[in-house]
C-alpha positions as CSV (number, residue, x, y, z in Angstrom):
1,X,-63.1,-95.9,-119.0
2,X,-59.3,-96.7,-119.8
3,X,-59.2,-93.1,-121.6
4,X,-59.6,-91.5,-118.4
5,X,-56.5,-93.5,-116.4
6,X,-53.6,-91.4,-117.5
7,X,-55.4,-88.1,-116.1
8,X,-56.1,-90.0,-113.0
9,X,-52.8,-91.8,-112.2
10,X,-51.6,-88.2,-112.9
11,X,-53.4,-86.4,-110.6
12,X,-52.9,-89.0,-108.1
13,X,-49.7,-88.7,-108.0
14,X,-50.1,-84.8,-107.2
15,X,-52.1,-85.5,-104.3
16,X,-49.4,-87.7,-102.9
17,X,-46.8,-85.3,-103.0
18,X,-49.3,-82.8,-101.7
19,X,-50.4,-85.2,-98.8
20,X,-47.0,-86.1,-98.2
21,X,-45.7,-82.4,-97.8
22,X,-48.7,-81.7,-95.5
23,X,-47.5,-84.6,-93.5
24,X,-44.3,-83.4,-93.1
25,X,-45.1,-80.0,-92.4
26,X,-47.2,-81.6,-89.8
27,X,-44.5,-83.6,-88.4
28,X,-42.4,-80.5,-88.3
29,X,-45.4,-78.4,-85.9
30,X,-47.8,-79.4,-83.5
31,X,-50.2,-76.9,-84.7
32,X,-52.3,-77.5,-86.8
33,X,-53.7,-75.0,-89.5
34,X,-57.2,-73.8,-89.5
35,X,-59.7,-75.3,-91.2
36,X,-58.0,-78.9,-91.1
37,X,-57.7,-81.6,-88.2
38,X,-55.4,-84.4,-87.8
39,X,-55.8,-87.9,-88.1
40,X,-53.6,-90.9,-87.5
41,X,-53.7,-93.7,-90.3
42,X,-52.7,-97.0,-91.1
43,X,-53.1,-100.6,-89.7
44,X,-50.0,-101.5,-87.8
45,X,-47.9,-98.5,-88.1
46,X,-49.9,-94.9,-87.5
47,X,-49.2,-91.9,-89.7
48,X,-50.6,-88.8,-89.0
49,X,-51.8,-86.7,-91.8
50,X,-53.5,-82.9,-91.6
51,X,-57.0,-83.0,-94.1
52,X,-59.4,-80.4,-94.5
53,X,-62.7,-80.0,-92.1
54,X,-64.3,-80.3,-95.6
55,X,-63.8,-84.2,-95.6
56,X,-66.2,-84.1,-93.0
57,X,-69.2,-83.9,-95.1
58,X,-67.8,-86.5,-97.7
59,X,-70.0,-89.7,-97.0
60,X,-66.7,-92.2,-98.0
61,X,-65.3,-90.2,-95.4
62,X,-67.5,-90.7,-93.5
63,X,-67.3,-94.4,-93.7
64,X,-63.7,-94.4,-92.4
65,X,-64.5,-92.6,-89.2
66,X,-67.5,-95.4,-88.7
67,X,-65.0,-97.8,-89.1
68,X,-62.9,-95.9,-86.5
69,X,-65.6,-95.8,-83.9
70,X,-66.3,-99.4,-84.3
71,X,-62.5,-100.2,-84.0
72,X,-61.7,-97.8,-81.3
73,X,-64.8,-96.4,-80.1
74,X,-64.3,-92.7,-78.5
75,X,-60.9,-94.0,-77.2
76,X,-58.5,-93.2,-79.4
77,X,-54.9,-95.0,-78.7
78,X,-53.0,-92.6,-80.3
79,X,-54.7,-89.5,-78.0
80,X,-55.9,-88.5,-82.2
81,X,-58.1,-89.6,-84.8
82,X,-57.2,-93.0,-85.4
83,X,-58.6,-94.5,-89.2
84,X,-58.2,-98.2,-89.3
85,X,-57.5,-98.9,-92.5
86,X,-54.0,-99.2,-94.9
87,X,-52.7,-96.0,-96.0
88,X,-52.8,-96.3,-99.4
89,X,-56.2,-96.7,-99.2
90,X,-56.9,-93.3,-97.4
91,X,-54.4,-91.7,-100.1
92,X,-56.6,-93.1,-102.7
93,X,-59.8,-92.2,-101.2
94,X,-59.1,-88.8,-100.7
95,X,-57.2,-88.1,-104.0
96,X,-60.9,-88.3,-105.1
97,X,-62.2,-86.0,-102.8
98,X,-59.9,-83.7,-104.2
């Protein structure tokens, strides 16, 4: 499986410039573009990041927003989408949904 890391750490990498430069796009606008939605991320500090509807249909996607309806339930401190989990963790998870 080692023969597969470069291509992966590489690609990664991509993805986090790309989600970093939708982030501060987002930052920069409150709208948001269509066919994405907002959610806020991370454990202590909240970042907000724009992903695709598309994620939507990704069951370890899905998983995260379980674990934000057990957390927060429908009421959502930060008036978004709120994931509870650490941002590098929702980097990594969706740099494979990519």
């Amino acid at each position: 499986m080692a023969f597969g890391l470069p291509g992966f750490v590489q690609s990664k990498k991509a993805l986090r410039r790309s989600l970093s430069g939708i982030k501060e796009v987002s930052l920069k606008s409150t709208t948001i573009p269509k066919g994405y939605f907002a959610v806020y991320v991370g454990v202590d500090q909240k970042n907000r990041y724009v992903v695709p509807l598309s994620y939507l249909n990704e069951p370890a996607f899905q998983e995260l927003l379980s674990m934000a309806e057990e957390e927060f339930g429908y009421n959502h401190p930060m008036g978004g989408l709120t994931i509870p989990c650490r941002e590098d963790v929702f980097i990594d998870l969706t740099s494979q949904l990519n």
